[in-house]
C-alpha positions in Angstrom: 12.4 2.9 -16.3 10.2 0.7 -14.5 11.5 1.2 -10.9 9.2 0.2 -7.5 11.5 -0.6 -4.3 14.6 -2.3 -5.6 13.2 -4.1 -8.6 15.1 -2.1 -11.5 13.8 -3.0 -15.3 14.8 -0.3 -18.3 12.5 -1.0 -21.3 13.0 1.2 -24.5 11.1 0.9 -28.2 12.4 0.7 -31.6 10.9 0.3 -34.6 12.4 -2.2 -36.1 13.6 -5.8 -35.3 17.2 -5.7 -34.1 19.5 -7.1 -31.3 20.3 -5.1 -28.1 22.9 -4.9 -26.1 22.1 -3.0 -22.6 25.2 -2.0 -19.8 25.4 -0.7 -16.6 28.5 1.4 -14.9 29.3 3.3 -11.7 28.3 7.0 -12.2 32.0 8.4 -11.2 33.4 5.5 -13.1 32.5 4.6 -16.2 33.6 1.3 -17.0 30.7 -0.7 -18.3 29.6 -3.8 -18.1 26.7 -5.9 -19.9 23.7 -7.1 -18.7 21.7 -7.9 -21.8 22.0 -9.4 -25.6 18.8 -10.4 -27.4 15.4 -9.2 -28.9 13.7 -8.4 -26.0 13.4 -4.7 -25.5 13.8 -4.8 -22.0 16.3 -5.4 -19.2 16.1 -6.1 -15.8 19.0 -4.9 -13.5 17.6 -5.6 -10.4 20.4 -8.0 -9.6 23.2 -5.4 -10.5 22.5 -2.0 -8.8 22.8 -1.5 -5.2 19.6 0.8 -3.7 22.0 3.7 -2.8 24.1 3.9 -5.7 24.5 6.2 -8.6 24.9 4.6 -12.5 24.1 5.2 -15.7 23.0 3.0 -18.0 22.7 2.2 -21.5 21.1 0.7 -24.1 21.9 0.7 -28.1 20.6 -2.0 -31.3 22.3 -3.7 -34.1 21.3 -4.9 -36.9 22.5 -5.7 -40.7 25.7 -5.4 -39.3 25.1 -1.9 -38.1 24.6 -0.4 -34.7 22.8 2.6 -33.6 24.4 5.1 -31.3 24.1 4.6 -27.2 21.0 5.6 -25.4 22.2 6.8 -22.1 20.1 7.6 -18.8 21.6 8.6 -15.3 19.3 6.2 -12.9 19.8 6.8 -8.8 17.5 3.9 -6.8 16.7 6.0 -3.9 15.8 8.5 -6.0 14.1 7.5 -8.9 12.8 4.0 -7.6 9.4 4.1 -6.0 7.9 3.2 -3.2 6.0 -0.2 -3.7 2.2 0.0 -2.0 1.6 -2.5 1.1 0.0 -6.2 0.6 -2.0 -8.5 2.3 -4.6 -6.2 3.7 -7.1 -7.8 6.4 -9.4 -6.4 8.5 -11.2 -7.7 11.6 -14.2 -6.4 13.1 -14.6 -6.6 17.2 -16.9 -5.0 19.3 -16.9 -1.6 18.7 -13.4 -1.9 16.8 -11.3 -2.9 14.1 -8.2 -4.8 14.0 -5.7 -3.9 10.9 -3.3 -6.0 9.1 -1.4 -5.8 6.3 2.2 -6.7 4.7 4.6 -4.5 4.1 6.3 -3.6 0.7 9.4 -5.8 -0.1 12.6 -6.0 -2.0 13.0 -8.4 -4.7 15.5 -10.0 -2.2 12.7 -10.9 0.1 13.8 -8.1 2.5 11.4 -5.4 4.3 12.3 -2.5 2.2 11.9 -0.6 5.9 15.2 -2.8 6.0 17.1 -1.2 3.0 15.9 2.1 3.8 17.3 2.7 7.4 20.6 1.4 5.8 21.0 4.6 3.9 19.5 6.8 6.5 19.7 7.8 10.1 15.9 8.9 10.6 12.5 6.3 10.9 13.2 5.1 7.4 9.5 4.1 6.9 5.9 4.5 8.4 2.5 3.8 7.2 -1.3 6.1 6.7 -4.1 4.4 7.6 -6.9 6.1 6.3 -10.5 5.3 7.4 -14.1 6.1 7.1 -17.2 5.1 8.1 -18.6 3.8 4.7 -22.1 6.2 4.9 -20.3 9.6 5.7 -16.7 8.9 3.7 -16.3 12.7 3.6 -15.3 12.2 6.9 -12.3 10.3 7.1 -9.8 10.0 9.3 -5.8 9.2 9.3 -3.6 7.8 11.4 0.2 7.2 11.1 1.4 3.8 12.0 5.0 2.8 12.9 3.7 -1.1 12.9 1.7 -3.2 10.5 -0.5 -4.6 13.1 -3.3 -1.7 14.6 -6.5 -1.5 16.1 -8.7 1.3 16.0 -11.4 2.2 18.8 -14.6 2.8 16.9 -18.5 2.7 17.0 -20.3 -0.5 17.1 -22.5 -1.6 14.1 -21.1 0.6 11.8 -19.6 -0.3 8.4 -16.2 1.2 8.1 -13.7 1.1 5.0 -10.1 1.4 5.7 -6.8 1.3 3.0 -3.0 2.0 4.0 -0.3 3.4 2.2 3.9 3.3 3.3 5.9 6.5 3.3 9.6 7.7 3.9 10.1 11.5 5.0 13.9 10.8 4.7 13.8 9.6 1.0 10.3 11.6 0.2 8.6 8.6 -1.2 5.1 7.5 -0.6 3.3 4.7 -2.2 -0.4 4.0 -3.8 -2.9 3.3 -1.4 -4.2 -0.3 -1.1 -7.1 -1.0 -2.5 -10.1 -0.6 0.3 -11.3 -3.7 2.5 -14.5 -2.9 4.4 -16.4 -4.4 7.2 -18.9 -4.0 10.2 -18.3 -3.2 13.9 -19.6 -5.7 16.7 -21.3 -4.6 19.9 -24.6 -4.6 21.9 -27.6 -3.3 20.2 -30.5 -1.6 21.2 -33.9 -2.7 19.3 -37.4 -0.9 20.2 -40.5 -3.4 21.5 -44.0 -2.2 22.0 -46.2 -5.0 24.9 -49.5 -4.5 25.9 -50.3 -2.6 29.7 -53.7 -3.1 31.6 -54.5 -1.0 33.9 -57.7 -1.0 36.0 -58.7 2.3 37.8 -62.8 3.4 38.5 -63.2 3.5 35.0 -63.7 0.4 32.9 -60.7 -1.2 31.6 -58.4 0.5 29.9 -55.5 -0.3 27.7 -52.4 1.8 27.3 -49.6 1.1 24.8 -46.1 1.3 26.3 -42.6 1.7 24.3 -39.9 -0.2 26.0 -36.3 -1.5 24.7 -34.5 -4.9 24.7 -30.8 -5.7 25.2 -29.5 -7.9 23.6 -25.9 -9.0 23.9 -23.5 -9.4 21.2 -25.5 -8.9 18.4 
């Protein structure tokens, strides 16, 4: 069963040429009703089955006039669906920060799935890791849980950081793939040493002395 947030598609093999014929009924009332005829050895149910429901569903060929017994499966959506990862990722450097962005995963309705998930459930239906490291030490990275998909994270200037996000649900223990990493580097003021050239006279002859000093310089 191919299964990610409410896009539902049952695939199958068989190792010959045949036609299929693929159904769908209420787990407590079985009373089934097609959803497929063809060649393909696939169907999608995705318009059929609601997210909290319980079905089973099933799947069986014919050909030369014969037809092979029913493949059956018991399929639950908040249950055996997954959790689809985030889109969209974008990252902004600032002085000494970061700005996240990202899109969260969807139903095949269009809807935020945080949407379909808080209709089944009384608890924060959804929330989102943001992992993130700075991109010479990643052994050290850090996490933070996210309630929104818009963040910004305090962190040190010129440094190149690499951040990814994943969505969760406690309530329906779900939690999708990372998104691939975007990386970038922090603004701020930096420090760059200088060496100049001092003269200083006293009894004895001229003598030079060669000073260290630093430059500012602003938004570099």
């Amino acid at each position: 069963m191919d299964a990610v947030n409410t896009r539902y598609v049952l695939r199958w093999n068989y190792s010959t040429t045949a036609n299929f014929t693929a159904q769908w009924a209420f787990a407590n009332y079985l009373s089934y009703r097609e959803v497929c005829f063809g060649v393909e050895a696939h169907c999608d149910y995705s318009a059929h089955l609601d997210y909290s429901g319980v079905f089973v569903l099933r799947v069986r060929a014919e050909a030369k006039g014969q037809m092979s017994d029913w493949a059956i499966r018991k399929f639950c959506p908040d249950v055996d669906a997954a959790l689809g990862t985030p889109s969209e990722l974008v990252v902004e450097a600032g002085d000494s920060m970061v700005t996240v962005s990202f899109k969260e995963p969807m139903a095949e309705s269009g809807e935020p799935m945080s949407s379909v998930l808080s209709q089944n459930s009384q608890e924060a239906a959804m929330a989102f890791r943001l992992c993130f490291w700075a991109e010479d030490a990643p052994s050290q990275w850090q996490e933070k849980t996210l309630n929104t998909t818009l963040h910004t994270l305090s962190l040190r200037a010129h440094t190149r950081y690499c951040l990814k996000v994943l969505a969760f649900s406690e309530a329906f223990v779900k939690r999708s793939r990372y998104t691939p990493e975007q990386c970038t580097t922090t603004l701020g003021e930096s420090v760059y040493p200088a060496s100049v050239c001092v003269c200083v006279c006293v009894s004895n002859p001229i003598c030079f002395y060669w000073v260290r000093f630093y430059i500012y310089i602003e938004g570099v």
